[in-house]
LUMLUMRO-935054 format. One record per residue (C-alpha): residue number from 1; residue in three letters; chain; x, y, z. Coordinates in pm, whole numbers, plus 32768, in hexadecimal, padded with zeros to 4 digits. Layout:
! residues N
<site n="NUM" res="ALA" chain="A" u="X" v="Y" w="Z"/>
...
***
This chain:
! residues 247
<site n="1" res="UNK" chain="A" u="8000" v="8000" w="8000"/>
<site n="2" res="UNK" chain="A" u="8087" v="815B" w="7FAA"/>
<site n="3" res="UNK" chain="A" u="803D" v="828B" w="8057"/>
<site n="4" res="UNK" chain="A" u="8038" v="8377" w="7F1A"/>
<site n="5" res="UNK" chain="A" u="7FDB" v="8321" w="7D93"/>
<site n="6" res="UNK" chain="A" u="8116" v="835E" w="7CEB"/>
<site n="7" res="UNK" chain="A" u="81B9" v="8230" w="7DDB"/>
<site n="8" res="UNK" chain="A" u="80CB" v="812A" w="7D64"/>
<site n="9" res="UNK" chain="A" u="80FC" v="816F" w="7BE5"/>
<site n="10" res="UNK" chain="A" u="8264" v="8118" w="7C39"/>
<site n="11" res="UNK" chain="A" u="8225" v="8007" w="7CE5"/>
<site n="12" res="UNK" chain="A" u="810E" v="7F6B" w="7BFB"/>
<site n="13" res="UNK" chain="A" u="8240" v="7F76" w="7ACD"/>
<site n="14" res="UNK" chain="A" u="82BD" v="7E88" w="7B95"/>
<site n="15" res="UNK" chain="A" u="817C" v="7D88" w="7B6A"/>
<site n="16" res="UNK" chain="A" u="8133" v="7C75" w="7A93"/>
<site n="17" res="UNK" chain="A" u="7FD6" v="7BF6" w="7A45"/>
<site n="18" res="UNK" chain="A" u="7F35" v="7D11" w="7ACC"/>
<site n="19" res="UNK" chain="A" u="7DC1" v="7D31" w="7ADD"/>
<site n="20" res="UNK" chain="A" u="7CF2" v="7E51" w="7B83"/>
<site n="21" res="UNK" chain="A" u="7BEE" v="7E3B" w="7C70"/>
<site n="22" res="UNK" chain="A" u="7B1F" v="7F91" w="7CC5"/>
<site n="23" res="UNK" chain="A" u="7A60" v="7FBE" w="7E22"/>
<site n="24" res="UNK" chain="A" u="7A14" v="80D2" w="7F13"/>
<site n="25" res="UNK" chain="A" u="7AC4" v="8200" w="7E18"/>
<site n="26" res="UNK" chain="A" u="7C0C" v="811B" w="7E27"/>
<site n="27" res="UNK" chain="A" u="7CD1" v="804E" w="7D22"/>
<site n="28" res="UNK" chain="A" u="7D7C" v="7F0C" w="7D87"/>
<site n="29" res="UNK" chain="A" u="7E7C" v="7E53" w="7CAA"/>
<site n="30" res="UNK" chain="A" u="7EA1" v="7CE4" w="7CC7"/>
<site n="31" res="UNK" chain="A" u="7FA5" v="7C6C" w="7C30"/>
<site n="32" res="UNK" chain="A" u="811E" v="7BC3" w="7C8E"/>
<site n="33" res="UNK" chain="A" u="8255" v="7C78" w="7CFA"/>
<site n="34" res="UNK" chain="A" u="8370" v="7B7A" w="7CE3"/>
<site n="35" res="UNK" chain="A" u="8296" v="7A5E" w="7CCF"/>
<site n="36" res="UNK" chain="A" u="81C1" v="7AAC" w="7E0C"/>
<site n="37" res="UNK" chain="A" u="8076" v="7B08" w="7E0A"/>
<site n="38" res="UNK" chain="A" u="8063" v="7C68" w="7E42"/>
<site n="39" res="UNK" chain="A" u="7F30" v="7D4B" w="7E65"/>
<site n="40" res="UNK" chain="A" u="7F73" v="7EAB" w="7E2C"/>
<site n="41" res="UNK" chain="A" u="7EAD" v="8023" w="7E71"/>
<site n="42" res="UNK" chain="A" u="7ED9" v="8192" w="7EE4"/>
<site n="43" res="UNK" chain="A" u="7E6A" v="81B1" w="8048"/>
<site n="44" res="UNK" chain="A" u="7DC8" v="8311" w="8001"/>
<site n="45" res="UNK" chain="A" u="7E3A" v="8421" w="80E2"/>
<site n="46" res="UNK" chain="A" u="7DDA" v="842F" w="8278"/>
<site n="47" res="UNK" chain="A" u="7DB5" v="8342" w="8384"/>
<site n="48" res="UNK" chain="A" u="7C4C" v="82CB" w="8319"/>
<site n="49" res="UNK" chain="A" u="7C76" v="82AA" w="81BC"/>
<site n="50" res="UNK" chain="A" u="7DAB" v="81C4" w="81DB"/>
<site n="51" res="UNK" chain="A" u="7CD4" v="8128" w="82E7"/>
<site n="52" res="UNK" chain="A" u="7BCA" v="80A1" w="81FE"/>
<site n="53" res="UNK" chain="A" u="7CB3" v="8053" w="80E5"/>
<site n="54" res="UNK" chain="A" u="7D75" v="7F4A" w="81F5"/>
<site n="55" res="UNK" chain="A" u="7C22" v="7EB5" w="8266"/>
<site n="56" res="UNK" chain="A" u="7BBB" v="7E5A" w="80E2"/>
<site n="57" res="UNK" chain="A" u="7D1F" v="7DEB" w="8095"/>
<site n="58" res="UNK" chain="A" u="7CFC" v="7CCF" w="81C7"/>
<site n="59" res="UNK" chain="A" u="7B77" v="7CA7" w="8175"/>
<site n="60" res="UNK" chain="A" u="7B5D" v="7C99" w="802B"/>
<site n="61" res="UNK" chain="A" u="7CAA" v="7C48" w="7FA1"/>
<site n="62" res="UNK" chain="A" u="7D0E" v="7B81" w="8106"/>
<site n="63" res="UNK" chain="A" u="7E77" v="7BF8" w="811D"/>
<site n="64" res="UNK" chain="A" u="7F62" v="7B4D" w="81F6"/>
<site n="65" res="UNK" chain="A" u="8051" v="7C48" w="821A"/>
<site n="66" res="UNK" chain="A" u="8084" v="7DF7" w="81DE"/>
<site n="67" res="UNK" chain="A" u="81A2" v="7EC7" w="815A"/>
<site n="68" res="UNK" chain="A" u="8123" v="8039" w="8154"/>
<site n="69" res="UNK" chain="A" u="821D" v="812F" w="80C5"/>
<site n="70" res="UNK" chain="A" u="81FE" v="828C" w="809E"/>
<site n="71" res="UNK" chain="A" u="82AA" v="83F1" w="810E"/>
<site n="72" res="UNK" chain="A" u="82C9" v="848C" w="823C"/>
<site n="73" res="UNK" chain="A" u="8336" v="85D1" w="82D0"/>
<site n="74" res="UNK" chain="A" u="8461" v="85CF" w="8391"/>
<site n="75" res="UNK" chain="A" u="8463" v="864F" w="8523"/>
<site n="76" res="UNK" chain="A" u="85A5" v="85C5" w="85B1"/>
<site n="77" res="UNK" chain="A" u="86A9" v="86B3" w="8515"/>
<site n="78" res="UNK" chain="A" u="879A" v="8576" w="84B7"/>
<site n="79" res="UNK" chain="A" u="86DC" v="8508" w="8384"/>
<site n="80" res="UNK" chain="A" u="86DB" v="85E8" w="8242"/>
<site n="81" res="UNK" chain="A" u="860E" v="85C7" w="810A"/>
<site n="82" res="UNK" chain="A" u="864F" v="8484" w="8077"/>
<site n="83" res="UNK" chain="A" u="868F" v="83AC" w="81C1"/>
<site n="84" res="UNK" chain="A" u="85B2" v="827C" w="81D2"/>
<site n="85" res="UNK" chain="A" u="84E8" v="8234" w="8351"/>
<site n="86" res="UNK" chain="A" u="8490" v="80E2" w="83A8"/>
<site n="87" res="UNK" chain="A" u="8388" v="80F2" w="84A1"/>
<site n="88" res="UNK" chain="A" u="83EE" v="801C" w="8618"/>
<site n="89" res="UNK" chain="A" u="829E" v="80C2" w="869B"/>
<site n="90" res="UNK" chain="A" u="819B" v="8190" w="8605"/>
<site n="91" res="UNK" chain="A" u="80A9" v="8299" w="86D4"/>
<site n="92" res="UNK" chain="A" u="7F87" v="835D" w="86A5"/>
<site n="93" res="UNK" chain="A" u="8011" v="84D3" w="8700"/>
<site n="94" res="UNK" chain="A" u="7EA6" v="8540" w="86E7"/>
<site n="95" res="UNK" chain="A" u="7DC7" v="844C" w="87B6"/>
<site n="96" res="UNK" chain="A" u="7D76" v="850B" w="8945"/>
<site n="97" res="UNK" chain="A" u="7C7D" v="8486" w="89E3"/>
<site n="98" res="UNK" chain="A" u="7CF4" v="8532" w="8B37"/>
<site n="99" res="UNK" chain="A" u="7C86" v="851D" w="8C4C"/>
<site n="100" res="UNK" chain="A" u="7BCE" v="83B7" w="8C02"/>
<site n="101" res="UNK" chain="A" u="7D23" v="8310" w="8B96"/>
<site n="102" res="UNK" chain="A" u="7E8A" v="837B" w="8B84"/>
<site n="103" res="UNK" chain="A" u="7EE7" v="8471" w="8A46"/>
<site n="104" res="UNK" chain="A" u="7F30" v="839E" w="88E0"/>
<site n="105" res="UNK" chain="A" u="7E70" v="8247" w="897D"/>
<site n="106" res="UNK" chain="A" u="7DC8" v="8191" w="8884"/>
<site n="107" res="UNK" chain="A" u="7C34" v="817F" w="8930"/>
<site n="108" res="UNK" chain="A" u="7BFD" v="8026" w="8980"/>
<site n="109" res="UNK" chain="A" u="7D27" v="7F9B" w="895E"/>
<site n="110" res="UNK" chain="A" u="7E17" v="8020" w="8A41"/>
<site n="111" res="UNK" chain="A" u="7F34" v="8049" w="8959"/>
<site n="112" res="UNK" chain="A" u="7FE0" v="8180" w="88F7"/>
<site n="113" res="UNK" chain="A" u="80F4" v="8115" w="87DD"/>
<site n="114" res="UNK" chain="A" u="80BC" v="7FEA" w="8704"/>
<site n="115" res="UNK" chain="A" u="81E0" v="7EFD" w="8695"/>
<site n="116" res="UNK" chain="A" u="8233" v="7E71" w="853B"/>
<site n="117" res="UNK" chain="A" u="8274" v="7CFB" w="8522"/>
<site n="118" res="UNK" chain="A" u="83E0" v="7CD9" w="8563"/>
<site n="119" res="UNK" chain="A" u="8445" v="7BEC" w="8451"/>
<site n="120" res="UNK" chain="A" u="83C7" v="7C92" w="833B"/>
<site n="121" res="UNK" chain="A" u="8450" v="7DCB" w="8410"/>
<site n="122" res="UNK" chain="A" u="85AF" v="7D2C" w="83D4"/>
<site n="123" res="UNK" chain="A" u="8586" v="7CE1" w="828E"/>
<site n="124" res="UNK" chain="A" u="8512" v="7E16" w="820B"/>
<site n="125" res="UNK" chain="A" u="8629" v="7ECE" w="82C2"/>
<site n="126" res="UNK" chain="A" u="8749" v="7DBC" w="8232"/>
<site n="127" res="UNK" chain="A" u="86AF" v="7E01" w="80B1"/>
<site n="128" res="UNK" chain="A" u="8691" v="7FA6" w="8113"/>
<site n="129" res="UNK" chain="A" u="8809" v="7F90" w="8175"/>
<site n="130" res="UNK" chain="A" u="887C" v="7ED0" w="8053"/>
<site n="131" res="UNK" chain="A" u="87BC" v="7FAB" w="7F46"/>
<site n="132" res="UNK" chain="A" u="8868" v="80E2" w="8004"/>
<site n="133" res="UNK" chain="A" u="89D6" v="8077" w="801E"/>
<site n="134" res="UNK" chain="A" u="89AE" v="7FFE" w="7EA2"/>
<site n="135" res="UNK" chain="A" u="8933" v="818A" w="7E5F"/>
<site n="136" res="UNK" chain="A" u="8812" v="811E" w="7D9C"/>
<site n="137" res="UNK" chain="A" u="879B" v="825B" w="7D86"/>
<site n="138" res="UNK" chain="A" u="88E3" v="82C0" w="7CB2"/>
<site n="139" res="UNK" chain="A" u="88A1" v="81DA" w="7B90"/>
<site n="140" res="UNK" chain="A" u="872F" v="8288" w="7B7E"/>
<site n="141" res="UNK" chain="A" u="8744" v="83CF" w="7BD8"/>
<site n="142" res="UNK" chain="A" u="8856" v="84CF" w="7B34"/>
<site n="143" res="UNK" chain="A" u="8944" v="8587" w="7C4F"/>
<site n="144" res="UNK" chain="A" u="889F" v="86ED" w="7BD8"/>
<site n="145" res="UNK" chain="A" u="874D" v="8637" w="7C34"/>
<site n="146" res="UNK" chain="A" u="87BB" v="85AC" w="7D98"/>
<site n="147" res="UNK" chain="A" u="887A" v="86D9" w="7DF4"/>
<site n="148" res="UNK" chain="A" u="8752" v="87AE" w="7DBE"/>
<site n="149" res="UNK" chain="A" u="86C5" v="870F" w="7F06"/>
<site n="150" res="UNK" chain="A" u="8801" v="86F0" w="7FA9"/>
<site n="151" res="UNK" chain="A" u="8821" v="8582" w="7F80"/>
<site n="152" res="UNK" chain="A" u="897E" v="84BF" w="7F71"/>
<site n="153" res="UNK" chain="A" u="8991" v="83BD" w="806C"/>
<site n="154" res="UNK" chain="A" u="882E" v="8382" w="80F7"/>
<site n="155" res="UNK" chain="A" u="8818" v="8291" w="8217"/>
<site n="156" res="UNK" chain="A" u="870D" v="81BA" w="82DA"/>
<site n="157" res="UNK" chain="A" u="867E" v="821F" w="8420"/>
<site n="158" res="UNK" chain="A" u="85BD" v="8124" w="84E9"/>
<site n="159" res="UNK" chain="A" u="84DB" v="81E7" w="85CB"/>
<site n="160" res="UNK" chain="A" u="83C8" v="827F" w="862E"/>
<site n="161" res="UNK" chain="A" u="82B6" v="82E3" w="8566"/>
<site n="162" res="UNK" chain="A" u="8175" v="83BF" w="85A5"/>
<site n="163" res="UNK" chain="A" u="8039" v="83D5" w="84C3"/>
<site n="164" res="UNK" chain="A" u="7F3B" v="84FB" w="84F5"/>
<site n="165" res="UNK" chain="A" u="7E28" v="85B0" w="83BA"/>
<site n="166" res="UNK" chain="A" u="7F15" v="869C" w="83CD"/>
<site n="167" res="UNK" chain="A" u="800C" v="872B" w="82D1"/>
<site n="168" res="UNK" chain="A" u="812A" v="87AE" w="83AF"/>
<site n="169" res="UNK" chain="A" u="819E" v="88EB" w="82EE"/>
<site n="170" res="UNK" chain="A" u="8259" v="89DF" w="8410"/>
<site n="171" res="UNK" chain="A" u="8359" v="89E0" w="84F3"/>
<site n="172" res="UNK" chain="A" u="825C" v="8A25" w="862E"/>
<site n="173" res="UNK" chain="A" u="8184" v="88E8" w="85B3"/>
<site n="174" res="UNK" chain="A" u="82D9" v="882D" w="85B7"/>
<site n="175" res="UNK" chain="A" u="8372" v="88AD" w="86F2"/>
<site n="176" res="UNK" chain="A" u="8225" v="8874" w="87E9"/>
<site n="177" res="UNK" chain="A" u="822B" v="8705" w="8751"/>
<site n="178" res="UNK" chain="A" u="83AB" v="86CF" w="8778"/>
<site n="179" res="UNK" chain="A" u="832E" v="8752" w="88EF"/>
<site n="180" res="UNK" chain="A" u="8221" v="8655" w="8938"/>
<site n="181" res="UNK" chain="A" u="82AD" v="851D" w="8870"/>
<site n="182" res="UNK" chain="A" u="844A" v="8533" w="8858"/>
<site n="183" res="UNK" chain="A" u="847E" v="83F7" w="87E7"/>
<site n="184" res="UNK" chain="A" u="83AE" v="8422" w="86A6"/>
<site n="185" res="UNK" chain="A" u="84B1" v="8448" w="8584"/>
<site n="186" res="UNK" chain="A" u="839D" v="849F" w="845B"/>
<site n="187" res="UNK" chain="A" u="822C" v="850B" w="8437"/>
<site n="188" res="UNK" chain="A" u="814D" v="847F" w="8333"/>
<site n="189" res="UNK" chain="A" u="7FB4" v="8456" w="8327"/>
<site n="190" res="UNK" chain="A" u="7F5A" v="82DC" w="832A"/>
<site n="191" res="UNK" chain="A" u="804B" v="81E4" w="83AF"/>
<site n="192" res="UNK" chain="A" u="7FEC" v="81CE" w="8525"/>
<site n="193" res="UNK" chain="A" u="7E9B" v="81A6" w="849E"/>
<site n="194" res="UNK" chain="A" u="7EBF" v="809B" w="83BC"/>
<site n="195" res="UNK" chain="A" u="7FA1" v="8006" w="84C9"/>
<site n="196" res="UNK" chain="A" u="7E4B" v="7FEF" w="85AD"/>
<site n="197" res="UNK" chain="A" u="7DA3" v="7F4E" w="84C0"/>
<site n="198" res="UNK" chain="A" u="7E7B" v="7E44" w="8479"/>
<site n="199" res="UNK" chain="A" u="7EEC" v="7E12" w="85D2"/>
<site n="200" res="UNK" chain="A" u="7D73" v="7DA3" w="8611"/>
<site n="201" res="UNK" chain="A" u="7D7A" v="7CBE" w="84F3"/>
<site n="202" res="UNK" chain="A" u="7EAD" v="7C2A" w="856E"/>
<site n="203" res="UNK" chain="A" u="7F3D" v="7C7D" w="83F2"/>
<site n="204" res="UNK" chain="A" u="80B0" v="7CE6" w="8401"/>
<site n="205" res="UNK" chain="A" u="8105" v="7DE9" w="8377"/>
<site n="206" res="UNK" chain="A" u="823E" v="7EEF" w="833C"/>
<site n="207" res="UNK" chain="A" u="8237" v="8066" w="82EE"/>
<site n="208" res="UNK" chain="A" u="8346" v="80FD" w="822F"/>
<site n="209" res="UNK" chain="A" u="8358" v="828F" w="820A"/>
<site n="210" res="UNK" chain="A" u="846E" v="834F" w="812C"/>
<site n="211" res="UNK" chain="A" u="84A9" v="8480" w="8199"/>
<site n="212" res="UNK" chain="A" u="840B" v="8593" w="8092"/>
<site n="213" res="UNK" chain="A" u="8427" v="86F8" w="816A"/>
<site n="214" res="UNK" chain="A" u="8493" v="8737" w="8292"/>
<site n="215" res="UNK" chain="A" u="8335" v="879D" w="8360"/>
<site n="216" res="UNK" chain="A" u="836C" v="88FF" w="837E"/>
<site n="217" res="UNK" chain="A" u="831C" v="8A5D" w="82CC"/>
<site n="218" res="UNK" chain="A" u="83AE" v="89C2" w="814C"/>
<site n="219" res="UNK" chain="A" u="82D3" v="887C" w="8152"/>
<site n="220" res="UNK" chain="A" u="81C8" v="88FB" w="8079"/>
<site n="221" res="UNK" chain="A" u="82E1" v="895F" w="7FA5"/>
<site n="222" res="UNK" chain="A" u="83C1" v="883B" w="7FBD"/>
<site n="223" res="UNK" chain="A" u="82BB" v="8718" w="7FC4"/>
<site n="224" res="UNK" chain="A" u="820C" v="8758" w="7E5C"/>
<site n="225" res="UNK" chain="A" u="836B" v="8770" w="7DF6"/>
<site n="226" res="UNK" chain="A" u="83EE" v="8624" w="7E57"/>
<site n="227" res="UNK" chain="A" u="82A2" v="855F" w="7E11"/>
<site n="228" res="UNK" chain="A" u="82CC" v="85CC" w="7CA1"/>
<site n="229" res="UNK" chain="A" u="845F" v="857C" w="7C8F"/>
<site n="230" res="UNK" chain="A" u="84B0" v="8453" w="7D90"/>
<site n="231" res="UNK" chain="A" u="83A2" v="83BF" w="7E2F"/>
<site n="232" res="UNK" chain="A" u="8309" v="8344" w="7CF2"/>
<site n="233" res="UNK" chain="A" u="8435" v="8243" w="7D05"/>
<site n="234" res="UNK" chain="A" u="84D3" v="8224" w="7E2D"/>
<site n="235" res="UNK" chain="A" u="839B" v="8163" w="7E7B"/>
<site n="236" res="UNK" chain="A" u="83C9" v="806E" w="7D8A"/>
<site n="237" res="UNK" chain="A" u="8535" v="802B" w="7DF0"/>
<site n="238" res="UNK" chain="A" u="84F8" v="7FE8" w="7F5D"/>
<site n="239" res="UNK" chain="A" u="83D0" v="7EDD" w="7EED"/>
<site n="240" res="UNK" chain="A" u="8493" v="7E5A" w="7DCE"/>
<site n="241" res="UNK" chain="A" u="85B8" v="7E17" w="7EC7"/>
<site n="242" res="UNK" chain="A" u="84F6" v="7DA9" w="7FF1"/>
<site n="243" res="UNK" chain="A" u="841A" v="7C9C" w="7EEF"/>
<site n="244" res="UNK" chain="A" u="8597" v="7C20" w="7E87"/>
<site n="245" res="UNK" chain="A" u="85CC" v="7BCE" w="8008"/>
<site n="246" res="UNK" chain="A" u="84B3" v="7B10" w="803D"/>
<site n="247" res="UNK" chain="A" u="84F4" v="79FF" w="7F2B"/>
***
């Protein structure tokens, strides 16, 4: 599942006998990606869109496993544009239902941060590293291209992420969440919730964010940007190179 349009074209390319399936405003490609069964669709944007496009991918198409890649903003002032974040735990930054339950707790269940399954953890981080020492990116992209965002070694963070239906584009927005939540390394819209949904389906899952903008007063500038340039690929790389891992 990709979090924006241009990511699942990419990653489609990569498909053989593909069919479409439409439902609920949403296309889903079925098709193979190294010889495994693969199901493939944009999330849409926001915590309850990606929501209902999980549920029909494990009720309808009865998934047995998630990958959902996308961008995210960057709050920990390590990563730049271009660094991949693996997620170790994933939070809703906007859920408060204070005083009935402590800030960020999930109602009902009593969980504030949802894990990824740690194999497929592992071996999505083994198959980021590798397509990163390599410098993928170099034999796709020119060096004018990458060094318009300041890319030239890009590295993987495994870390923290937080999801909220917000677009994070100022320093202040950036700063009072670095306050509340300093272990969050990047800020994107639907992974925590997706994360929910699969944790209650007991479907694992891992969520994968490259760094597009870093969260602040560029973002609206910087995020179009890199959407149109990079992301449109680098999605397709980290699949193509996890899918070689798993066989």
């Amino acid at each position: 599942m990709g979090a924006m349009p241009e990511e699942i074209t990419s990653i489609v390319e990569l498909m053989t006998d593909v069919s479409e399936t439409s439902t609920g405003m949403r296309t889903y490609y079925s098709g193979k990606i190294g010889g495994i069964d693969t199901v493939v669709v944009f999330s849409r944007w926001g915590k309850v869109a990606a929501s209902a496009t999980v549920s029909t991918l494990i009720h309808k198409f009865h998934i047995t496993e998630l990958i959902f890649i996308g961008v995210a903003g960057a709050i920990d002032e390590r990563l730049s544009v271009g660094d991949v974040v693996l997620a170790s735990r994933l939070i809703q930054h906007d859920v408060d239902a204070r005083p009935l339950m402590p800030r960020y707790e999930i109602p009902l269940l009593s969980k504030t941060y949802f894990e990824p399954d740690e194999a497929n953890a592992n071996l999505a981080a083994a198959a980021i590293s590798q397509m990163l020492e390599q410098k993928t990116l170099h034999n796709f992209f020119t060096n004018d291209v990458l060094s318009q965002f300041n890319i030239s070694t890009p590295q993987l963070f495994i870390g923290d992420i937080a999801s909220g239906d917000q677009f994070f584009a100022s320093n202040q927005q950036k700063q009072l969440l670095h306050d509340a939540l300093p272990e969050v390394l990047c800020i994107e819209m639907e992974g925590a919730a997706v994360a929910q949904v699969c944790y209650e389906y007991n479907i694992p899952f891992v969520v994968i964010r490259t760094i597009s903008d870093t969260a602040d007063d560029q973002a609206h500038i910087d995020f179009p940007l890199f959407i149109k340039t990079i992301s449109s690929k680098y999605a397709a790389f980290v699949i193509e190179h996890i899918f070689r891992h798993v066989q």
